[in-house]
C-alpha positions in Angstrom: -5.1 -9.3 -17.3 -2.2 -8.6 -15.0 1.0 -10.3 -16.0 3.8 -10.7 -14.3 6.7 -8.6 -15.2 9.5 -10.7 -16.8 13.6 -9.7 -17.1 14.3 -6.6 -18.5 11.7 -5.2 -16.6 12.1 -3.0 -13.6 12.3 -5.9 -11.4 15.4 -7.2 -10.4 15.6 -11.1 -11.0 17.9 -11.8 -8.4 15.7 -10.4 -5.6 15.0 -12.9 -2.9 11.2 -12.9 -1.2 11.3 -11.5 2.0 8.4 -11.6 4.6 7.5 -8.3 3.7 6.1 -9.7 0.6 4.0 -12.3 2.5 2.2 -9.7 4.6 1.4 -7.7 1.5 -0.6 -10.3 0.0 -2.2 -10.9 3.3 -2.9 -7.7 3.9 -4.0 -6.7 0.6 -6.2 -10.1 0.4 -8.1 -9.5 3.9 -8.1 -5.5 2.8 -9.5 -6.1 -0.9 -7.5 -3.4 -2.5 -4.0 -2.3 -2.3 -4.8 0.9 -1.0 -6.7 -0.7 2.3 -3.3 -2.9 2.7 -0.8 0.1 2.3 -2.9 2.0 5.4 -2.9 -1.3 7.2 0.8 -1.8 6.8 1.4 1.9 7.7 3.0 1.8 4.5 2.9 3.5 1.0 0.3 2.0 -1.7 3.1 1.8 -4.3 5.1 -0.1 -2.2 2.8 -2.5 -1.9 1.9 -2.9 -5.4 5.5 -3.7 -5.9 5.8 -6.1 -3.6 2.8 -7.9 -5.1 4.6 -7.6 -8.7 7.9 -8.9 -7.3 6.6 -12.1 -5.7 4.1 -12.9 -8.5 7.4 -12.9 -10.6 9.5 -14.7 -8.5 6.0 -17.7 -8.2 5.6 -17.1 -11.8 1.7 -16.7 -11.6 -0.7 -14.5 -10.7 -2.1 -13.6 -7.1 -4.7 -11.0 -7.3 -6.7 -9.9 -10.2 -6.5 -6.1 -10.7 -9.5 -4.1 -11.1 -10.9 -0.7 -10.4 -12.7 -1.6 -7.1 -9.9 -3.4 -5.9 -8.0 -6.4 -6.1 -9.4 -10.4 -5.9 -7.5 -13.7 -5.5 -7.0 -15.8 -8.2 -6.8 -19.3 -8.0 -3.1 -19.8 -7.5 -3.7 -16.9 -5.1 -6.1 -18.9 -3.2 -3.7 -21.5 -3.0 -1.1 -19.1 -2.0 -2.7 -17.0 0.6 -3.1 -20.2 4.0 0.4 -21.1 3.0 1.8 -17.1 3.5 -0.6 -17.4 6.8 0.8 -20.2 7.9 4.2 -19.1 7.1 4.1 -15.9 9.3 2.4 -16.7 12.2 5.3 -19.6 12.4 7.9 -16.5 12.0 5.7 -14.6 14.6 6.1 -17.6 16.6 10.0 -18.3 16.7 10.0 -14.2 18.2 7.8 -15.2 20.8 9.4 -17.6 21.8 12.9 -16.3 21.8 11.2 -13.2 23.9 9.6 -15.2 26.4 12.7 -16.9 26.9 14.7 -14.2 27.5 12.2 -12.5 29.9 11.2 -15.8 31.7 13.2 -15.5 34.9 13.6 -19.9 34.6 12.4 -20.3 30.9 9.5 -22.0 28.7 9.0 -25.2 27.8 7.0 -26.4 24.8 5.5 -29.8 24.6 3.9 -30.9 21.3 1.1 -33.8 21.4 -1.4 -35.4 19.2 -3.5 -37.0 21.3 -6.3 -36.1 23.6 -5.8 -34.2 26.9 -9.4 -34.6 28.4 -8.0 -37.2 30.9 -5.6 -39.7 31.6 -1.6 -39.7 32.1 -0.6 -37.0 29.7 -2.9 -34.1 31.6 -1.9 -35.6 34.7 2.0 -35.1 33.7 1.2 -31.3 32.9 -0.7 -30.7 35.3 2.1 -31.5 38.0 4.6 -30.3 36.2 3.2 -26.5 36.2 2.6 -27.2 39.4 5.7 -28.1 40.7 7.3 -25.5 38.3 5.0 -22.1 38.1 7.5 -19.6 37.0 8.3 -21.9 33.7 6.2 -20.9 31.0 4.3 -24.1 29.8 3.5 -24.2 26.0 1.7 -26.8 24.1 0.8 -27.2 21.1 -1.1 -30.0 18.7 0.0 -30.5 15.7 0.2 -33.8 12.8 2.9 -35.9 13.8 4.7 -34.8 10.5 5.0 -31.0 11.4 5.3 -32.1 15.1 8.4 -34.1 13.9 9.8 -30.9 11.6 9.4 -28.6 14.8 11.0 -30.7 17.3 13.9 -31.2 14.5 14.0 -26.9 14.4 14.1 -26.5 17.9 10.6 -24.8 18.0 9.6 -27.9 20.3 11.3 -29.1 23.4 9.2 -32.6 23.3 7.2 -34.3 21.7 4.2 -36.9 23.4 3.2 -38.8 20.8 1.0 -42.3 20.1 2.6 -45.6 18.4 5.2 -45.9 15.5 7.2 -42.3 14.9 10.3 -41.8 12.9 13.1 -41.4 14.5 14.9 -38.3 13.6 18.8 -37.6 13.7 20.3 -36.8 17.1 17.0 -38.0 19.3 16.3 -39.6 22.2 13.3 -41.6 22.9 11.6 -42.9 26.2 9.0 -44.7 26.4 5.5 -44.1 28.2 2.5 -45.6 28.6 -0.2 -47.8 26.8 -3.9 -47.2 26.9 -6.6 -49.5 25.6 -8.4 -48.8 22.5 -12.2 -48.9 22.8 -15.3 -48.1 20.1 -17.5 -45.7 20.8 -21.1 -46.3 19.9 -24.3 -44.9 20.5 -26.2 -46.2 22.8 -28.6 -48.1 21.4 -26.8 -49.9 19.4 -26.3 -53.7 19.0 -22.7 -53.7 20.6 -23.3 -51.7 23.1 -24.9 -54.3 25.1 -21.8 -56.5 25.2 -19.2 -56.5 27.9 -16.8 -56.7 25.3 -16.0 -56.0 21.2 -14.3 -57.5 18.8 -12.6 -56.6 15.9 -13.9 -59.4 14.0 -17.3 -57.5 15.1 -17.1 -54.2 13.2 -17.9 -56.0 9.9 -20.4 -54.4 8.1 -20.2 -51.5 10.6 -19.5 -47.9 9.5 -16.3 -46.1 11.5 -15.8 -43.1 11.3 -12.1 -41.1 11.7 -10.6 -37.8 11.3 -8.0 -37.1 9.1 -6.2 -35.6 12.4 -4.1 -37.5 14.9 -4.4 -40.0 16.3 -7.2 -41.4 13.9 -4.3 -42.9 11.6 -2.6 -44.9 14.2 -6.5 -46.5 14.9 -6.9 -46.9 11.1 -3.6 -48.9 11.0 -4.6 -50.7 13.9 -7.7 -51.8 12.6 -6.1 -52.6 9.2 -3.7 -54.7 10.8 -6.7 -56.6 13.0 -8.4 -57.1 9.7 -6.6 -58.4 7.0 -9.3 -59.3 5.0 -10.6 -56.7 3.2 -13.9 -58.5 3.1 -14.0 -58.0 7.1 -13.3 -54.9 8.1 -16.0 -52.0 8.2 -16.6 -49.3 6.1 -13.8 -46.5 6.7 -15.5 -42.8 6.6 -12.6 -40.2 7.0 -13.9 -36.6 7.6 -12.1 -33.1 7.7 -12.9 -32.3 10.8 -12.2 -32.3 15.2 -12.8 -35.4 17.2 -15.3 -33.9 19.1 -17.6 -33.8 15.8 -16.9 -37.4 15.3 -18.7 -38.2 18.5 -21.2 -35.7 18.3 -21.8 -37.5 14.3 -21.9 -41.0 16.4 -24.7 -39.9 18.7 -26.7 -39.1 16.0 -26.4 -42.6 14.7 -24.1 -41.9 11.9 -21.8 -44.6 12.5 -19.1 -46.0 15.0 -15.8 -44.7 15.7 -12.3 -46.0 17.6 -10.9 -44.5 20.2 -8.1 -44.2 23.5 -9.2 -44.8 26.7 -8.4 -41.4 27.6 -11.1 -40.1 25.3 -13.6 -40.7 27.9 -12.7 -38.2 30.1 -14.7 -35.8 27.3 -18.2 -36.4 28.1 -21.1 -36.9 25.0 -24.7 -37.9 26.0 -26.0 -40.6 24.1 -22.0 -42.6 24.0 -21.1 -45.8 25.0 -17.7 -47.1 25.1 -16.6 -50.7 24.7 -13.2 -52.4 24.9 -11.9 -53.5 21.8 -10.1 -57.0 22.1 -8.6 -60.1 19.9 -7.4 -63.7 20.6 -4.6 -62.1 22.6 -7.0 -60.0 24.9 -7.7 -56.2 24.9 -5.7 -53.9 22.4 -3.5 -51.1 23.4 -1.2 -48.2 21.5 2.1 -47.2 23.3 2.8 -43.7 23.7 6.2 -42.5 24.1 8.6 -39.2 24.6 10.5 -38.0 22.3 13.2 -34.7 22.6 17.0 -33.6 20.8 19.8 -34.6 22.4 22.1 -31.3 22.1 18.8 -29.7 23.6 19.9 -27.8 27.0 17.1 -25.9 27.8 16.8 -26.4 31.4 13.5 -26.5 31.5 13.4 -30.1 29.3 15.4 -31.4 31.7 13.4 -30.3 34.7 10.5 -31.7 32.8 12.2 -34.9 32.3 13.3 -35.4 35.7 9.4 -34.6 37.6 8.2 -37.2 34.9 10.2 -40.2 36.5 9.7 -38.4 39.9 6.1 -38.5 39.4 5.7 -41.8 38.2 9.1 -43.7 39.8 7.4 -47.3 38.6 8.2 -46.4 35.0 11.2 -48.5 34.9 9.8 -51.8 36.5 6.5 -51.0 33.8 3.9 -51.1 36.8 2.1 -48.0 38.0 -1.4 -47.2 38.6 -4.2 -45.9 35.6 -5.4 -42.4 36.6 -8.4 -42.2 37.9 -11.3 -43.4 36.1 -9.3 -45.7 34.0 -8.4 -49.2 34.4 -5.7 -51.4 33.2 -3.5 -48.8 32.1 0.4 -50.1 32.2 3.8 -48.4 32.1 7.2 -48.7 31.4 10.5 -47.3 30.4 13.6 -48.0 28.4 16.9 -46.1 28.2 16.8 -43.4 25.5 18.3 -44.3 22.5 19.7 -42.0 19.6 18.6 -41.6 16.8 19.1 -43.1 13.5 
């Protein structure tokens, strides 16, 4: 087997990993051989093969097995190869983004979310905004709240829409949004569903089930929080995969799930939705903007200023729901900085 080459070597030790080394193992991983990734690179099959040697030192391990038809992950290689992906198309990215900027004759905005933008408030704020402002190039992009937070804190966001409890990160500002109810979606034929209303107390015994993407953990927390008791909450199923399977697994009877109220603007036959209430009356997650201070794109601040214009109620915490949605409330407090 292929070994790494250690000091004393040809290699020199000191090197550092450049991208070039990333998209030869892509290349030679999607091409199977390091001849197929020197043609696709436009470069020389030698070069690559050193460039796989040099990074496989500097990870001390193994990326591709050698052999005469070719070359073949290994494990570690495996384990390598979504994280050199991932790594590059962020680099490819950033020089998009710096491009567009330049050549936009006002600029770009990018808005990160985790949430749903089927219907309610957050489509209607984009919506108006590329309206009001066509020649600004409009960006989103969903992402984990984790890298959401990393991006906005590298400047590759300009803001950040997010649901309940975020960490605050140095040099922020906040303002707060709105709040939409939190239902369960069930199929319909089952029990619940012919109640006007749910409780948590109810979804004993049930079976919810969440993705392991955002927002599902702020509804898991939720429900934790509802139900103390071990003993009376329902039986958690967390699956890899969209929300839109979720409810496509409810309407074959699989189980139950929790969602925003916003969530109905995606239509599934065979779904029915039911508010989701305690002692204190319906439940509700906050949303709530979040962007760098020292950021002076104009193009935040143009987005910033049509949100109050477009919903001047904000500060006195009273506005309408968007169509097709009831109850919906919100309000605004002075940005703070971060911790």
């Amino acid at each position: 087997m292929h070994k790494p080459r250690r000091p004393g070597s040809t290699l020199q030790a000191s090197k550092a990993l450049e991208l070039k080394h990333l998209r030869s193992v892509v290349a030679a991983a999607d091409c199977g051989s390091f001849h197929g990734a020197a043609e696709l690179l436009r470069s020389q099959q030698s070069s690559i093969s050193r460039r796989i040697s040099e990074i496989e030192y500097h990870l001390g391990t193994i990326i591709f097995e050698r052999y005469s038809g070719g070359v073949r992950l290994t494990s570690a290689g495996r384990n390598v190869l979504p994280l050199a992906r991932t790594i590059l198309e962020e680099f490819d990215e950033l020089i998009a983004t710096a491009r567009a900027v330049q050549n936009s004759e006002i600029g770009r905005l990018s808005v990160g979310l985790c949430t749903s933008l089927s219907a309610g408030h957050l489509q209607t704020l984009l919506l108006v905004f590329k309206e009001r402002f066509p020649q600004i190039e409009l960006v989103t992009a969903e992402r984990p709240r984790t890298r959401l937070a990393v991006a906005l804190r590298n400047g590759a966001l300009d803001v950040l829409s997010v649901m309940g409890s975020f960490p605050l990160l140095d040099n922020t500002e906040e303002m707060r949004l709105w709040s939409e109810r939190v239902l369960v979606a069930l199929p319909h034929d089952h029990p619940l569903a012919g109640r006007e209303a749910v409780y948590w107390t109810d979804l004993r015994g049930e079976t919810v089930l969440l993705s392991r993407c955002d927002p599902e953990k702020e509804l898991e927390h939720l429900l934790i929080s509802k139900l103390l008791s071990p003993e009376d909450r329902p039986k958690i199923e967390r699956h890899d995969v969209s929300r839109d399977t979720i409810r496509r697994f409810i309407s074959m009877n699989t189980g139950i799930s929790l969602v925003l109220e916003s969530d109905m603007g995606a239509t599934f036959e065979g779904l029915t939705y039911r508010e989701l209430s305690d002692a204190t009356g319906p439940s509700r997650l906050d949303f709530s903007a979040h962007w760098r201070a020292d950021n002076k794109n104009p193009a935040l601040q143009e987005f910033l200023n049509s949100l109050s214009d477009r919903f001047p109620d904000l500060r006195s915490g009273d506005v309408d729901a968007p169509s097709g949605l009831s109850g919906t409330r919100l309000g605004c407090h002075k940005p703070r900085q971060g911790a």
